[in-house]
N, C-alpha and C positions, 0 to 999 in steps of 0.2 A: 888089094891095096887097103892101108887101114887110114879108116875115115880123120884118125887125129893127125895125118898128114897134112891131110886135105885142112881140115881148121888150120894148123899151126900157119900152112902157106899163105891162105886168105886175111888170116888173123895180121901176120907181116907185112902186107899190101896194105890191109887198109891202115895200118900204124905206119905205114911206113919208116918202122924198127923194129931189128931184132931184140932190144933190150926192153921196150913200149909191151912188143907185142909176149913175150916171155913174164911181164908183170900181170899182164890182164888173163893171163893161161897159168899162172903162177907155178911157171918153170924156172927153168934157169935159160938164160940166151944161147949159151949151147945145148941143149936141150932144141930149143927151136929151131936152133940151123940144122942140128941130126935131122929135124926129122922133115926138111925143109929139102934138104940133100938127100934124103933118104927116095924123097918122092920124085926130086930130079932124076936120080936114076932110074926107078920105078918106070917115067915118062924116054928115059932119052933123051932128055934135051934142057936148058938153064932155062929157070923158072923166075929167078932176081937178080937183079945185081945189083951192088952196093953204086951211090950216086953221090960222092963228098959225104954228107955225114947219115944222110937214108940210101933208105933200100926202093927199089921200084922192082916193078912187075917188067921181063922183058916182053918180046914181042908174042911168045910162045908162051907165056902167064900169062899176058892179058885176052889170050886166045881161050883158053881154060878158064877163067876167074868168074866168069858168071853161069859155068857150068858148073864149077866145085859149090857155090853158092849154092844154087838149085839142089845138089846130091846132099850136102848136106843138111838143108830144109826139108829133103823128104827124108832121110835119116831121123831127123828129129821126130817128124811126124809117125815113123814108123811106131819110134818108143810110144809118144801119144796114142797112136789107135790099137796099140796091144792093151789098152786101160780102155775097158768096155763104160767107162765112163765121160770118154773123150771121143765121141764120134767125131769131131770136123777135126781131128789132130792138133798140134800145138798154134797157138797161138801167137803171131809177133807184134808184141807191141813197142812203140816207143815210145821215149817219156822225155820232154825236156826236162832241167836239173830242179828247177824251183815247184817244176810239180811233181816233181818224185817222191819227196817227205810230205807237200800239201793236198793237193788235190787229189790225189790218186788213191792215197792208202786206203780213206774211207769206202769209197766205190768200190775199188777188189775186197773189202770185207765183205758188201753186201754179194757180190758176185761169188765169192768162194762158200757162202752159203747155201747157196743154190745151186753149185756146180762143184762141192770141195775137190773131186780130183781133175778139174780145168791144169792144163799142162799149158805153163805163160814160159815164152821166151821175151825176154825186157829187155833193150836197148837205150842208154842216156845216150842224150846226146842234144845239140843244139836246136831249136824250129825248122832254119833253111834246110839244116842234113834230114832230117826227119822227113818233114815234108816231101823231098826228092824220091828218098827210097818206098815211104808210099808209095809216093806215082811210080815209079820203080816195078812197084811189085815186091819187092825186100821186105818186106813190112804189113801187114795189115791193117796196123792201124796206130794211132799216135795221139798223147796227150800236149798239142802246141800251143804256141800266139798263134791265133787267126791270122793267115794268111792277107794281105794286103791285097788281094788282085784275083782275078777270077779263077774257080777251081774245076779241074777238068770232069766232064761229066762220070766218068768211071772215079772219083770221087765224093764223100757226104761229107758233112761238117755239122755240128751242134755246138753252140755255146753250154761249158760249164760252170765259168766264174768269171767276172770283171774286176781288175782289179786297178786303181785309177794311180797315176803317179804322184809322189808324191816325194818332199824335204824330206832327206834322211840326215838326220842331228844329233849332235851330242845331246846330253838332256839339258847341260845348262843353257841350250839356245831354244829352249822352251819358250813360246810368244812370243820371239822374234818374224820377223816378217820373210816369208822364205822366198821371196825374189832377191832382195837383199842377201839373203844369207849364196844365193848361191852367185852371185857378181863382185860379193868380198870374202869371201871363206876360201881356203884353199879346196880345190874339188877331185872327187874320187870317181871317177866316169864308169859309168857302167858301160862295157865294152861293145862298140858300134856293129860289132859283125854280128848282134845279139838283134833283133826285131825289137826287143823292148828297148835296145839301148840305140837304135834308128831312131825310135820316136821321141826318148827323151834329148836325144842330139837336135831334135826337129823343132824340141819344144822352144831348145834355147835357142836355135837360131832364129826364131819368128819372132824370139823378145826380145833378139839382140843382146841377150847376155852371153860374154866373152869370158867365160870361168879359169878363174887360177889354178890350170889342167894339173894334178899331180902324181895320179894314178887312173890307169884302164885296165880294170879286168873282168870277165866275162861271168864270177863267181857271187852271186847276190849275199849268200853268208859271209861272204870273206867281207865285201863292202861294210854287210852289218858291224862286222866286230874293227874295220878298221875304223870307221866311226866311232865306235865305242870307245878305242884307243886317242881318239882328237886328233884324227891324221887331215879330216876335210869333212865335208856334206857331198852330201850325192844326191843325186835323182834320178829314181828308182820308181818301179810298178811298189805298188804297196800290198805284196805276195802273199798267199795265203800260209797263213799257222802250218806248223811249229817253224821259229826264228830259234836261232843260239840264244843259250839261257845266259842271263845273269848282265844284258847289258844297258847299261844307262845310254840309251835313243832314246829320241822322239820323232815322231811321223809329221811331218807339218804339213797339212793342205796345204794344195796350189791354187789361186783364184779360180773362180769357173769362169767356166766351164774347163776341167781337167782333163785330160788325155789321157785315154781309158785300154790299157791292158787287156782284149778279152783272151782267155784259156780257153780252149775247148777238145773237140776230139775228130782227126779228119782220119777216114778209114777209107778203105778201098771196097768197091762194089763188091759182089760176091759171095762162094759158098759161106765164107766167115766174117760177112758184114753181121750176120745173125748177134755174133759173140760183141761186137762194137753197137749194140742197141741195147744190150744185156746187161753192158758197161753203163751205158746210159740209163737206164732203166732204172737204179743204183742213186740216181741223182734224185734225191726225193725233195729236193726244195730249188726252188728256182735260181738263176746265177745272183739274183742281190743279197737272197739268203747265203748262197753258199761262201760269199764275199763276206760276210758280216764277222765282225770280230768279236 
């Protein structure tokens, strides 16, 4: 059986599409269904079905799906420990979006110093998805928001940055007052299914500001630059470097005590907790320094 079956199937489940999961395999959608069908037969028996405009795992997928998972993580790990440099095999980290380009680059440079042929499997993806497939087991380890609520003990946590919220403005609303600005500004919502965008939904409703809702979405650059454009203000974790170049923002503190963003890194107990201290190890200045702009 060849193993790119097995991804392409899993790949399709969790995008629930064939044309989703064809862009992130950079096939073509028939391409995916070949080799998707190819493995149906392979097995004997229908492995999706299409559902209105997705695809789902039938009963006989979701039987298989956290086995093909598993074959294919030691797959990986295989190539990993034929590199006599990679004794614990690959790595899986996951990264939310805003610490993919911030937080994170620095850290794997120090680490691939010390370890350059470290074999990383990288997953983006939101905190909540993150967080789960940790505890999961999916995952090793992940750069998220700290979790709000208690973490199970076959789990660690370390803070790596704070980052507080804060007015996000065109420049000409430079020294304006950012309660005001977000109770009469049209507003760009940073999207609630987001832990950061919980807390700033949280902020406004304890001030009873009722914003002039006009966009939600989940993408903190895209916010930046639709600000930049004079579409609304938003209220945003104040994320760490690099932002999209070239835009006339401004950051306005919020009164304090401000609601504080912390980033950190939750990893799963274990033979490759080792590699998630390694990571941290990396962090050579404390979380206010590493927030500093």
């Amino acid at each position: 059986m060849d193993t790119q079956f097995l991804q392409s199937f899993v790949m399709v489940v969790d995008c629930g599409s064939m044309a989703e999961a064809a862009r992130r395999l950079d096939l073509t959608p028939a391409a995916v269904a070949a080799r998707v069908k190819s493995l149906e037969e392979a097995m004997g028996t229908e492995l999706v079905r299409r559902a209105g405009r997705t695809v789902k795992a039938t009963e006989s997928g979701l039987r298989i799906l956290n086995h093909a998972r598993s074959l294919l993580r030691d797959v990986r790990n295989l190539q990993a420990l034929a590199n006599d440099d990679a004794p614990l095999g690959e790595w899986r980290l996951g990264v939310s979006a805003s610490a993919l380009t911030g937080v994170l680059p620095p850290l794997l440079r120090g680490l691939y110093r010390k370890h350059p042929k470290l074999a990383v499997y990288m997953e983006p993806g939101n905190s909540g998805t993150l967080y789960q497939r940790v505890t999961l087991g999916m995952l090793d380890a992940a750069v998220i928001v700290e979790p709000q609520f208690t973490l199970p003990k076959s789990c660690g946590w370390q803070l790596l940055v704070e980052e507080p919220l804060c007015v996000l403005a065109p420049a000409a609303f430079a020294g304006r007052d950012p309660m005001d600005l977000l109770a009469s500004e049209p507003f760009i919502r940073y999207d609630r299914s987001m832990w950061g965008g919980r807390m700033a939904d949280a902020y406004l409703r304890e001030h009873q500001i009722q914003p002039q809702e006009r966009i939600e979405i989940d993408a903190l650059n895209a916010i930046a630059v639709f600000v930049h454009q004079g579409l609304g203000v938003s209220l945003v974790p104040d994320w760490t470097p690099p932002w999209p170049e070239g835009l006339e923002v401004v950051r306005i503190p919020l009164p304090p005590p401000a609601p504080v963003r912390r980033m950190g890194l939750v990893w799963a107990e274990g033979p490759k907790a080792a590699l998630a201290r390694a990571l941290l190890a990396e962090a050579d200045h404390g979380p206010a320094d590493a927030a500093h702009r």
